[in-house]
C-alpha angles and dihedrals in degrees: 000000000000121000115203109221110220113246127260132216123197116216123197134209109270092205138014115262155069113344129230145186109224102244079082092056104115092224120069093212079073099020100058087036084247079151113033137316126259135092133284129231119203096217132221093191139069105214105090098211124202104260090216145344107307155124121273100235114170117359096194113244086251088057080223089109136044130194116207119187113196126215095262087055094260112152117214126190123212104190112180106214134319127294089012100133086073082069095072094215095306110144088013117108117181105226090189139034126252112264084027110138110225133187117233107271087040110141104244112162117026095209113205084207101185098059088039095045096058090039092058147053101239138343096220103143121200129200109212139190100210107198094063093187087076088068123104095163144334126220108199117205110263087218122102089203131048140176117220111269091044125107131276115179143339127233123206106205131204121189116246125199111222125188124238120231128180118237083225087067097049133094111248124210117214122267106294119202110237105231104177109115097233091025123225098357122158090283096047090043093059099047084057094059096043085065095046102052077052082091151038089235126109105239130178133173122223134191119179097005087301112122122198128181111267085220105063122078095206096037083060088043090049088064094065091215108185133202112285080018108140111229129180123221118222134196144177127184147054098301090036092120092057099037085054096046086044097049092045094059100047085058098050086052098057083257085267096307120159111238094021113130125172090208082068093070106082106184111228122234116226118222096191082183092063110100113197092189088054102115125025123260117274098217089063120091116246117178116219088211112083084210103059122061111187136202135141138294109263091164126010116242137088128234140171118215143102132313118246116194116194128176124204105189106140114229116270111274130214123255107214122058148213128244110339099232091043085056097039086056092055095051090053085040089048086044107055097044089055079051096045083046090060100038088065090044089054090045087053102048090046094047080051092053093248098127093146094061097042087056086070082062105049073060093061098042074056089056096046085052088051106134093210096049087052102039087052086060101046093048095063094037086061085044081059101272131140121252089242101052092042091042089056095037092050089047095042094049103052084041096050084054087047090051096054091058121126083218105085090199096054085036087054091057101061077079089063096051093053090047095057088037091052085058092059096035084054095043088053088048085059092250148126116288093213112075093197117077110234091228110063116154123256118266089042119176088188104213119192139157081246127332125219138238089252089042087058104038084053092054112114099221085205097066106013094064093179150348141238127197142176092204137028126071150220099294100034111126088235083062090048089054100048083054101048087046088042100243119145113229136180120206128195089036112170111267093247091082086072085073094050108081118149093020117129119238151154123231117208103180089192087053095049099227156081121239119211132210091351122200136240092258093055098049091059098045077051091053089037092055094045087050088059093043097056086038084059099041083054098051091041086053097049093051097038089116094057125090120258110244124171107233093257093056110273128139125228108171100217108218134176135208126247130197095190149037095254090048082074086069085053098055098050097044086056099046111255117161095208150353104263088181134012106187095222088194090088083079092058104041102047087066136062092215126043106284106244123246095249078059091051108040075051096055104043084050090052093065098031084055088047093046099048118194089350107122113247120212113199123200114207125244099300103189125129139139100328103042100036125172121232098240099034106084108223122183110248106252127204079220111015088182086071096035134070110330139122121010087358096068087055079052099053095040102030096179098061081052091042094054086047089051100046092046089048096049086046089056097042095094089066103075130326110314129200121187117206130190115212126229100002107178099170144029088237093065090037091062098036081064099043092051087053083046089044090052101042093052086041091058094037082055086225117146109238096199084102103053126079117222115198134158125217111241100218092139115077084225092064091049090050088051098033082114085072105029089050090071087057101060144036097226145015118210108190106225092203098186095064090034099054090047090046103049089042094042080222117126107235087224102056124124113217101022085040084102098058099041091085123155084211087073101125085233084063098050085045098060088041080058092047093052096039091052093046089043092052094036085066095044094250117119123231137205152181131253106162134094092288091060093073094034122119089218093035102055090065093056098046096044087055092039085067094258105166098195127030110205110188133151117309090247103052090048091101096049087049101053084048102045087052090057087063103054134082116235091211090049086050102055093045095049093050088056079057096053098043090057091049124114097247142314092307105055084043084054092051094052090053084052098053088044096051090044091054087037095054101045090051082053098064094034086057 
């Protein structure tokens, strides 16, 4: 005779620390095994491990619960603490995916436990088996104290025959308002059951036509039934009539929750007549002149030509396939010719000496590679569907979750993956990859919904003069590209433009708007003005060695920014009398490991031996969330611009600021050294950086009287201080970008709100006053490095403002110096008091129009 041995399973501790049995759990959902039977473990730790091999089933949306299934079907529940759920997954990071297989010891739940712990009753964390009839018996360890790994107690399973009833069989209640505050968590869950095991019917409980068995905890949790959800109660059996009565009413009551009132639930009333979309938004720019369609400046310029309206929507595609691995090989086929596609776009760029550009492409070889991307696809070409309707699915998807990112550069590249994902889905049509013909007239305004990096890189500048987009913004790469290849662009134009193909324009960026059907007049105050204009580039060329003096005898030592060691060479060809700003994160992202600080030391000499006696201001290294390295680990942030970046991230990680600091000190013999920390908000973090600065000149034994130590004020809490800060250091140089999207709460980059972010806002000039008058007050000068200092409207005002040193792009420096030679100290002052009283940015616009156009009248008079 054979006996058959029930099976064991062997469950692990999920965390280290002191074991339990759950009647000492302080909840009675757990402690009178309403939910499940097994044993609790109060951790000491923060890593939630996989108590055995298994299948992640459910992670609750909280993140505070897991639900494993084993091979042999058996549920367990992982429930962190008690009264979690209240939490709402703060403290709580999933480690793994949903339908993921783990090993036991697997990290599941990263658990922030000083934050929980003091959110929360108890941390007393249970491992459960949930369908207790599969229980023969249950072992319990003997230790107090376990690490995690060990186990933590032995079950003993018996096998169990259910029988199987149809929903369509079954009584249904009528909906029931959920009323508990946190809806059907674990508690709630298990008061459910324990009704339901009241009785010999089949019950089950169902929210948006999804039935679940009323017996099982996790099946309940699985629902994600919220509070004011509406839910249905089912039953089957000879006692269905009083099981349902008697689980409906358990539901209207809060299922004997603390907290849970049915007065809360306030049914909404549908108006099915109500449009949210009636009436057009009111941050988005509308002309009132038919004739003018307006947008933003993407890349500076004017032009007059057609315009030239593509669409790139791909044909419909069919849903069902054909033969999976027919379809699978397309897709690779497809695949592999979009890859080869780019591979001859990156040798092209590179032979042309724009390394720089074809790098955006080696990113999207990366994104065609992407193995979720892939895997999706695959996935729903093996469930029957064709590669081209998997392939799009999978891409829209991930770049509709790209798209919905707080982060606008991550954001911004939802438009790159649909730009490599368009090559293969066309590919797979039977078209073109390309979406622009080759053959596009001369005198070209390109006009799209977007355009994408490859659309613009193919654009040929002598024939495509500018573009025009709906989308896209400031800092897209499509935006990067039309100002390396001189193209002026306008991004966020109103949708109307789509409708206007054929229709001549001119397109003025500085202005904000297209022109249609211009007339001759306007054409030749256009050709006039760029007469002017190119009058005025040649005059500024032949005097960009010359000082810029105002006309009533005050200097203003004109500047530009470099982002690499040749850009030294530049500067000095176009007359600049100093670096106002070397990005030194050119060292760190030319290299897939940190540089070392000999390459360094050697590359900071390079430019100070290049500039001469001009004077080099070095910006730290300014990375953070949204701009990571590949070898330097960053927390993900829900908001990595108010995160860890800038100076914060030397902070965190000291050695990677120290190295900077020790190279920099080693080259400053060379030529004059400063030395700038970026986005300093307090004096705390200020002097945390200087002492870093202090010991690693101490030890170096260099003598730091000669070189010059500043911050960038780009936080409005470093303007309203600048009055403290400013006895700490020798210089401020106003990052405006970040100071203008940090005192409006608006991104630069947005595209709809992209109009509205302007440096010109009078708060902003406010703050640049503010910091100018606490600078000079303590005898320290002050300039600007951002975007304004290169502006026509904007050098005016900060010249007026007090701005010392005005660092723009290398190849305005000789417009600027020009434009400032032009300009009375004493005008300027009083015209910035104007500005800075004015309404907003526009009103502040308005008045710069109305100046150049005075200024420029007494010009030619003179």
């Amino acid at each position: 005779m054979t006996v058959e041995k029930p099976a064991v399973l062997r469950l692990l501790s999920p965390f280290t620390g002191v074991t339990c049995p759950l009647a000492q759990v302080p909840d009675p959902a757990f402690a009178q095994k309403m939910v499940g039977d097994g044993f609790a473990v109060d951790p000491t730790d923060n890593v939630l491990v996989a108590p055995c091999d298994a299948t992640v089933t459910q992670i609750h949306p909280s993140r505070h619960a897991v639900t494993l299934t084993t091979e042999q079907g058996i549920e367990l529940l992982i429930h962190i603490g008690v009264d979690t759920v209240k939490l709402r997954g703060e403290g709580f990071k999933a480690l793994v995916q949903e339908g993921e297989k783990v090993s036991a010891k697997t990290p599941l739940v990263e658990v922030d436990m000083d934050p929980v712990a003091q959110g929360v009753k108890s941390l007393r964390t249970v491992v459960l088996l949930t369908d207790q009839d599969r229980i023969a018996s249950l072992t319990a360890t003997d230790a107090d104290f376990v690490q995690a790994g060990d186990l933590l107690f032995k079950a003993e399973l018996k096998g169990v025959t259910e029988i199987a009833v149809d929903a369509a069989e079954m009584m249904a209640s009528e909906p029931v308002t959920v009323i508990n505050p946190t809806g059907i968590h674990a508690r709630p869950a298990a008061a459910i059951v324990a009704i339901a095991k009241q009785f010999g019917s089949a019950m089950m409980v169902e929210k948006e036509g999804k039935q679940v068995n009323a017996r099982s905890v996790v099946a309940l949790m699985g629902l994600n039934i919220g509070f004011g959800d509406q839910v249905k109660v089912l039953a089957h059996g000879d006692d269905a009539e009083a099981a349902l009565a008697a689980l409906v009413e358990g539901l209207k009551a809060g299922l004997g929750e603390e907290g849970a009132d049915p007065s809360a639930v306030v049914k909404p009333v549908a108006d099915n007549s109500f449009d949210i979309h009636a009436e057009p938004s009111l941050l988005i720019q509308t002309s009132n002149d038919e004739r003018k369609v307006l947008g933003i400046e993407a890349s500076a310029g004017q032009a007059k030509g057609t315009l030239y309206v593509i669409a790139s929507e791909l044909p419909p595609v069919a849903q069902q396939g054909g033969e999976t691995n027919e379809e699978k090989a397309a897709l690779d086929s497809a695949i592999a010719a979009a890859n080869q596609t780019l591979a001859d776009f990156i040798l092209a760029l590179r032979n042309k000496g724009m390394g720089q550009k074809a790098d955006i492409f080696v990113a999207h070889q990366e994104l065609l590679e992407d193995p979720d991307v892939y895997d999706n696809a695959v996935r729903m070409i093996q469930d029957g569907k064709s590669a081209g309707y998997a392939w799009r699915t999978a891409v829209e998807t991930q770049a509709d979750t790209l798209s919905h990112m707080d982060n606008a550069l991550l954001a911004g590249r939802a438009a790159d993956l649909r730009d490599v994902g368009g090559r293969v889905a066309r590919v797979l049509a039977g078209l073109s990859q390309e979406t622009i013909p080759t053959d596009l007239p001369e005198n070209t305004i390109l006009v799209a919904k977007d355009l994408t990096p490859s659309d613009t890189a193919n654009l040929d500048p002598n024939r495509v003069l500018a573009i025009a987009t709906v989308l896209g913004g400031a800092s897209s790469h499509s935006a990067i590209l039309a100002r390396a290849m001189g193209i002026a662009a306008m991004a966020g134009v109103e949708e109307r433009v789509l409708s206007l193909h054929g229709q001549a324009a001119l397109m003025d960026t500085a202005k904000g708007y297209l022109l249609l059907n211009p007339s001759e007049a306007e054409l030749a105050e256009l050709a006039l003005q760029q007469q002017r204009q190119a009058e005025v580039k040649a005059a500024a060329d032949a005097a960009k060695d010359e000082q810029a003096f105002t006309e009533d005898g005050v200097q203003v030592e004109v500047a530009g920014n470099i982002a690499k060691v040749a850009d030294a060479e530049k500067l000095v060809a176009k007359g600049g009398e100093a670096v106002g700003l070397l990005r030194s994160e050119f060292l760190y992202e030319s290299s897939q490991v940190f540089p070392s600080e000999a390459d360094q030391e050697q590359a900071i000499r390079q430019v100070l031996t290049t500039l001469g006696e001009r004077p080099l201001i070095v910006r730290t290294l300014d990375v953070g969330g949204d701009k990571p390295l590949p070898y330097l680990p960053l927390p993900e942030e829900e908001n990595p611009f108010l995160g860890e970046r800038g100076i914060r991230v030397g902070l965190d990680k000291p050695a990677v600021l120290r190295q900077q600091l020790r190279a920099l000190l080693k080259a400053a013999e060379a030529g004059r050294l400063r030395i700038m920390f970026p986005m300093i908000a307090s004096l705390f973090e200020l002097n945390l950086a200087k002492q870093i600065l202090n010991e690693e000149a101490q030890k170096l034994g260099i003598d730091m009287s000669n070189i010059e130590v500043g911050i960038m004020i780009e936080v409005p809490s470093a303007a309203v201080m600048a009055d403290l800060l400013a006895e700490h250091v020798d210089f401020f140089s106003i990052g405006t970008n970040d100071l203008t999207q940090y005192t409006l709460a608006i991104d630069r980059g947005h595209p709809k709100l992209a109009g509205i972010a302007d440096g010109l806002h009078p708060a902003v000039l406010r703050l640049i006053q503010m910091t100018a008058d606490a600078a000079h007050r303590a005898g320290k000068w002050v300039g600007v490095c951002g975007g304004l200092a290169g502006e026509k409207d904007a050098v005016p005002l900060l010249v007026g403002l007090g701005i010392d040193e005005l660092s723009c792009s290398v190849p305005v420096i000789p417009e600027v110096k020009h434009q400032v030679r032009g300009l009375s100290k004493t005008q300027c002052v009083e015209l910035a008091g104007k500005a800075m009283m004015c309404a907003d940015a526009k009103q502040v616009r308005e008045l710069m129009k109305a100046f150049h156009a005075d200024h420029d009248a007494n010009s030619h008079c003179a």
